[in-house]
C-alpha positions in Angstrom: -14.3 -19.6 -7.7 -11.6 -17.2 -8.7 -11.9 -13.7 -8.8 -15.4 -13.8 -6.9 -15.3 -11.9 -3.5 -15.8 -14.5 -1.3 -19.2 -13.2 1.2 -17.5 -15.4 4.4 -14.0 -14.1 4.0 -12.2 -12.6 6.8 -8.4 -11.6 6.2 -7.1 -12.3 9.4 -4.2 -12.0 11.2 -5.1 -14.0 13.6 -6.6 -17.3 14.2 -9.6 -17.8 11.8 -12.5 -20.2 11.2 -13.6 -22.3 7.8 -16.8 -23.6 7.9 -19.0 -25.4 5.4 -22.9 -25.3 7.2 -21.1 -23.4 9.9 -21.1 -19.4 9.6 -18.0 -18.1 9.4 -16.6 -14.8 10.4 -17.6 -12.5 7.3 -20.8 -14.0 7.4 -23.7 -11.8 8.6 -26.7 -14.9 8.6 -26.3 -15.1 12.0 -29.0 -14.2 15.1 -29.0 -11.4 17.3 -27.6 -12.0 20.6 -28.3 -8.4 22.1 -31.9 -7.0 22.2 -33.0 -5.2 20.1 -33.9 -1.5 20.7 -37.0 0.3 20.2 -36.4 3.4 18.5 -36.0 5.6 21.4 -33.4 3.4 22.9 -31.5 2.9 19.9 -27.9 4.3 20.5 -27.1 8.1 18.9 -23.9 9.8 18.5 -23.8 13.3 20.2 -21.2 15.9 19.0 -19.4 17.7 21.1 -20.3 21.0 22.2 -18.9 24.2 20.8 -17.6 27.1 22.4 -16.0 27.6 25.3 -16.8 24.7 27.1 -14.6 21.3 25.8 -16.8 18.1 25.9 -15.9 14.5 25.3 -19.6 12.9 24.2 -20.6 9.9 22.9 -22.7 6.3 22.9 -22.0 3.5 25.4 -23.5 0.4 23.2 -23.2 -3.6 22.9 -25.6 -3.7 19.8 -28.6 -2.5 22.6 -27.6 0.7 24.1 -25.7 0.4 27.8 -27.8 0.8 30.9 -25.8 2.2 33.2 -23.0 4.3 34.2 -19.9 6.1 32.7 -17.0 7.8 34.3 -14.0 10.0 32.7 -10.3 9.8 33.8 -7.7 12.5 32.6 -3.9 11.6 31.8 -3.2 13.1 35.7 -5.6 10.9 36.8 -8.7 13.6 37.3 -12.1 11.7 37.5 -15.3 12.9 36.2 -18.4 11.0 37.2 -20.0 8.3 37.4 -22.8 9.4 35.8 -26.1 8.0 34.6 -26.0 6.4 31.1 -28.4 9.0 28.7 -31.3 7.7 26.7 -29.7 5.6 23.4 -26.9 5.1 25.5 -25.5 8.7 25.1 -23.2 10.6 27.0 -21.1 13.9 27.6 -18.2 14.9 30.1 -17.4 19.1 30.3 -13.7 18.4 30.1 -12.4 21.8 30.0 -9.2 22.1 31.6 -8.7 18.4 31.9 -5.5 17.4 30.3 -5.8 14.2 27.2 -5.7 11.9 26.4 -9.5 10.5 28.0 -10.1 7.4 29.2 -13.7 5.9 29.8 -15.3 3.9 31.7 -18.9 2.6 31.2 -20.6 -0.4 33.4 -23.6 -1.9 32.4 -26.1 -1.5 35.6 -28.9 -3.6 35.0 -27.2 -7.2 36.1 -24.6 -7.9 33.5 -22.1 -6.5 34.8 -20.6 -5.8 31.7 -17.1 -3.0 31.8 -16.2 -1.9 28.6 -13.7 1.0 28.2 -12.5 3.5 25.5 -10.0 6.7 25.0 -10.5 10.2 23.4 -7.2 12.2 22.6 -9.2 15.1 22.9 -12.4 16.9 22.8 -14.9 15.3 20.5 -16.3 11.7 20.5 -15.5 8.5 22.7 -17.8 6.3 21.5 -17.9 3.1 24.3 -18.6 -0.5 22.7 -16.7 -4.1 22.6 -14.5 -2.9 19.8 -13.3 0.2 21.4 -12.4 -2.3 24.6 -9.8 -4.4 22.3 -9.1 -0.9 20.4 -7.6 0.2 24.2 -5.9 -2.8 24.8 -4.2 -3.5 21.7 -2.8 0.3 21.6 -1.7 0.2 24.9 0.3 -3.2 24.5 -2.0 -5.1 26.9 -4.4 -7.7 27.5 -6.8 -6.3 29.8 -8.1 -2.8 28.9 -8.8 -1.7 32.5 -5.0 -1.8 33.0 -5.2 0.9 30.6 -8.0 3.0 32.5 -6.7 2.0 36.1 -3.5 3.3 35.5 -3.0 5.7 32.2 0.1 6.5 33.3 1.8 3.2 33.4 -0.1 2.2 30.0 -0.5 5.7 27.8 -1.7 5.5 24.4 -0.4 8.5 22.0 -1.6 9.4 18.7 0.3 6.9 16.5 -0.3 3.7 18.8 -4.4 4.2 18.5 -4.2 4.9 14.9 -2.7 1.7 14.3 -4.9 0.0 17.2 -7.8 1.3 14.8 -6.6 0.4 11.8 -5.5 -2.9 12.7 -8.8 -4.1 14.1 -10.6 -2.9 11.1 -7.7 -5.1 8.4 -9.0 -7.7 10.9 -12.4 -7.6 10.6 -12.6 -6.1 6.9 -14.5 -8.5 5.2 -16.9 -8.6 7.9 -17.3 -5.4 8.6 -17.6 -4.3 4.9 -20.6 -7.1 4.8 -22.2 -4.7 7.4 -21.1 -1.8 5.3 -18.8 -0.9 8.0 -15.5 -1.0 6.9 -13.8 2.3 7.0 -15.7 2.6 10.3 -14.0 4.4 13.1 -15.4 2.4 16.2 -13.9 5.5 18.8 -15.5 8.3 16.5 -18.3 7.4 14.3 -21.5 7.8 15.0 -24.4 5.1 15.2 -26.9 4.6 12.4 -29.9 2.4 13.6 -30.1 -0.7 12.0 -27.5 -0.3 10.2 -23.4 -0.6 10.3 -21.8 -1.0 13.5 -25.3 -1.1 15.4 -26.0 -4.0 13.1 -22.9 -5.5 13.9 -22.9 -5.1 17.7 -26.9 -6.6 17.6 -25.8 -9.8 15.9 -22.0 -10.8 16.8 -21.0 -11.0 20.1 -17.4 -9.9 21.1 -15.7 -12.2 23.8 -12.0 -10.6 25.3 -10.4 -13.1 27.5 -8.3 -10.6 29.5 -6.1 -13.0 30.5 -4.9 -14.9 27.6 -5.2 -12.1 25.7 -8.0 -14.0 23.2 -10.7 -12.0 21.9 -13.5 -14.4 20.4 -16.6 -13.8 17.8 -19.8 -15.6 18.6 -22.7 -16.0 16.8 -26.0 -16.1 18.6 -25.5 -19.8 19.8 -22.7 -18.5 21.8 -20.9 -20.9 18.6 -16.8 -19.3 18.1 -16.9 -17.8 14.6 -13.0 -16.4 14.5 -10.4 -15.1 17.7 -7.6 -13.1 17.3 -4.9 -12.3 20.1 -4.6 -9.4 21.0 -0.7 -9.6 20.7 -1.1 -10.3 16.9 -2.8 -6.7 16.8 -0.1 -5.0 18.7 2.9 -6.8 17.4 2.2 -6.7 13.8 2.2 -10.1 13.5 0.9 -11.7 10.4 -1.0 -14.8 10.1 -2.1 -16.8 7.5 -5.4 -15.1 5.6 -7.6 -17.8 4.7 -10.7 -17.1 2.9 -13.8 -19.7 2.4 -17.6 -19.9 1.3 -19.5 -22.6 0.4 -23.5 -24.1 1.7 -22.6 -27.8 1.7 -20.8 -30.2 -0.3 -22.2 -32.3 -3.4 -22.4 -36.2 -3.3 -23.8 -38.6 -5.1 -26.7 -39.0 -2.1 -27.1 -35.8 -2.1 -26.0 -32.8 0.4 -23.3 -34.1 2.8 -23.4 -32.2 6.0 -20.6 -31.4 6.9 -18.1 -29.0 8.6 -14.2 -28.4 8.3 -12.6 -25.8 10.5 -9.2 -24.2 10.2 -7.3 -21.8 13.1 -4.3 -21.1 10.6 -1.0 -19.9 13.0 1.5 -19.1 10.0 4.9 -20.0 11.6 3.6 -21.8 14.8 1.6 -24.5 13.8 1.2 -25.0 17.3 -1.5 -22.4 17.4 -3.4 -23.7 14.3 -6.0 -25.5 14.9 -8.6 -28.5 12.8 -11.7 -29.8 13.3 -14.2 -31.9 11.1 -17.8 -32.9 11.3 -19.8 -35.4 9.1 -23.0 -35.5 10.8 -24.4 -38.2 8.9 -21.7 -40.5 10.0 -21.8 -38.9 13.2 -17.9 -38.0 13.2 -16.0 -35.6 14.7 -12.4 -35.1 14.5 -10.6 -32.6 16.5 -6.6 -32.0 15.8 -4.1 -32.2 18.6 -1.2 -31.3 16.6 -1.0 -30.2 12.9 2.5 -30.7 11.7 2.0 -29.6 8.4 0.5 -26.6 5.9 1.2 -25.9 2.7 0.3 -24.1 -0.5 0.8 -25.1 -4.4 -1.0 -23.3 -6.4 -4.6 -23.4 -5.9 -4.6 -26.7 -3.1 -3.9 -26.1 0.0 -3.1 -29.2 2.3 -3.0 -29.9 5.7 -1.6 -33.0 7.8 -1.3 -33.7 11.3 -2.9 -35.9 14.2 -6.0 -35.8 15.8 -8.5 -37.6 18.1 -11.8 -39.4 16.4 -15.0 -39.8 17.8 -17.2 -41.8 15.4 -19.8 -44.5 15.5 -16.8 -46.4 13.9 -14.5 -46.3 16.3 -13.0 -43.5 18.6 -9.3 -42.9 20.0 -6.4 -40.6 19.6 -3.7 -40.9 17.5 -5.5 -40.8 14.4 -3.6 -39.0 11.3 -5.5 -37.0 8.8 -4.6 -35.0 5.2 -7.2 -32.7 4.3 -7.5 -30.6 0.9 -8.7 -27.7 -0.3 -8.7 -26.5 -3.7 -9.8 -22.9 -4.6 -11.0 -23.8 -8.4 -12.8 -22.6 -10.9 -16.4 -22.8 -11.8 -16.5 -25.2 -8.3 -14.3 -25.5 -5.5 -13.7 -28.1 -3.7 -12.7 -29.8 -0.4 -12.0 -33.6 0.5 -10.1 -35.4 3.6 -8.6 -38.8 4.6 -8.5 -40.3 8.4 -6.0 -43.0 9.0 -5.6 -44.8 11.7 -2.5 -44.0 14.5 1.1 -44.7 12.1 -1.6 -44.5 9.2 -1.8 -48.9 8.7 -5.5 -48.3 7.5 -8.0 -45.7 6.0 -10.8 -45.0 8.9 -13.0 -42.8 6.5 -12.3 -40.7 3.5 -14.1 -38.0 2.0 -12.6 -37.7 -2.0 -12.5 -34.1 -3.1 -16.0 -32.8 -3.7 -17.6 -29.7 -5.5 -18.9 -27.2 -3.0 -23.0 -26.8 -4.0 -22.3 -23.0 -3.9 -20.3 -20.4 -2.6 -16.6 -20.4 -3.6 -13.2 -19.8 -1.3 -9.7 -18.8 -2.0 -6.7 -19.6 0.0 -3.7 -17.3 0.7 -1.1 -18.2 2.6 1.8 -15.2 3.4 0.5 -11.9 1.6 
């Protein structure tokens, strides 16, 4: 439906995920994957201290606070620590005379694992968490964030380059963040509210950085990919396609066809776009190997290209498909046709049909 904020959107410039009976990225019906903490381990910003004394403080979270360790590096390369990770995941580095910006490492202790890293320019908070990691790459330039903390010298971050790092990750995640009232949230800086916000957040999406692809992934409690972005896209500039969708099913005469249509929109390099579709009562999957085609008049959007079919009706590669999808008003609407290889017959066709609920809007170059 026009005009109606959709509650799945996620502007994206990166490679994004429509999903009918899938959650989306903007979506926040999705299950925990991190514990959840009692009250007294729930994570807390600290401030710094006053006075005399200059401290870098803050939380070390994944949604449950970090158990662990934490350790400060200086731009000369000065380390402070490791120390013990503080109750709620909190904690403080006397960096007086130390020269910024900070660098921080915290490691998870407990048999994860887990490394995440963050920067402070100066005195005053440095949170730690998954976004603060792809924060540090993307403002450095690179794919792995311990680059940045192994050698600050070779990889520094100033002022400006964080500031856009920050700001791009939040235009990335905007919709979704703003459905855990989190958008204008500074990931570096702002503190924690329990059960609310970015602690929300962090409790029930999980944040997956392939370090070397430079692919960070959003999962929902199934370990199920909601959205990825590459970290390039975030340092570049580079603007993909925003595609926006919402919707609980599609209408038939039989009743509520289950089914799922996915779109990785790559504006310019349709290479990196990717398509899949489910019917589950026919048991069909079709996953894209190539799209060769998307385009945009007026409210339909339509993409063409090949794909491989797996199907109680028969199975192969080769198979072409043209799937539709209309951002209307009162209902939208979404249909697709699967032809054989050279497209000589029609395998299955789904005829544009109303969504139950939900609505969706398509934009393709803002």
């Amino acid at each position: 439906m026009k005009n109606n904020k959709s509650r799945y959107m996620l502007a994206l410039s990166m490679m994004l995920l429509m999903g009918l009976f899938v959650i989306s990225c903007g979506s926040k019906d999705v299950n925990p994957t991190s514990p959840t903490l009692s009250s007294s381990e729930e994570p807390t910003s600290e401030e710094p201290t006053t006075g005399t004394t200059s401290t870098v403080s803050g939380v070390a979270a994944t949604g449950a606070a970090m158990t662990g360790t934490v350790t400060l590096k200086d731009s000369n390369g000065t380390v402070l620590g490791p120390q013990a990770i503080g109750a709620g995941g909190t904690f403080s580095f006397d960096v007086t005379g130390l020269t910024p910006p900070f660098y921080i490492r915290a490691e998870d202790t407990t048999g994860t694992g887990e490394v995440l890293y963050s920067v402070s320019m100066g005195p005053g908070t440095g949170n730690v968490n998954p976004l603060t990691n792809l924060i540090v790459a993307a403002a450095a330039g690179v794919n792995d964030p311990a680059d940045v903390y192994n050698d600050p010298g070779s990889h520094p971050i100033d002022q400006t380059a964080l500031d856009d790092a920050v700001e791009d990750v939040q235009d990335v995640l905007a919709v979704l963040l703003d459905d855990y009232d989190a958008d204008n949230v500074d990931p570096l800086t702002d503190p924690f509210t329990i059960g609310e916000g970015l602690d929300l957040f962090f409790d029930e999406v999980g944040v997956d950085m392939d370090t070397t692809g430079g692919v960070v992934t959003f999962l929902d409690s199934n370990n199920d990919q909601l959205c990825q972005t590459d970290i390039t896209a975030l340092v570049t500039g580079v603007s993909y396609a925003p595609v926006a969708v919402d919707g609980n099913g599609i209408a038939t005469s039989s009743g509520t066809l289950l089914a799922t249509l996915s779109l990785a929109v790559s504006e310019g390099d349709l290479d990196g776009s990717t398509l899949s579709y489910q019917d589950e009562a026919e048991a069909l999957t079709l996953k894209d190997t190539s799209i060769t085609e998307i385009t945009l008049e007026g409210n339909i959007a339509t993409i063409k290209g090949t794909g491989s079919l797996f199907s109680t009706l028969e199975s192969g590669n080769g198979y072409d498909f043209i799937a539709t999808i209309t951002d209307d008003d009162p209902l939208d609407s979404i249909g697709i046709m699967i032809s054989t290889p050279s497209a000589t017959s029609t395998v299955y066709e789904l005829t544009s049909q109303p969504l139950t609920s939900g609505d969706f809007t398509i934009t393709l170059n803002p």
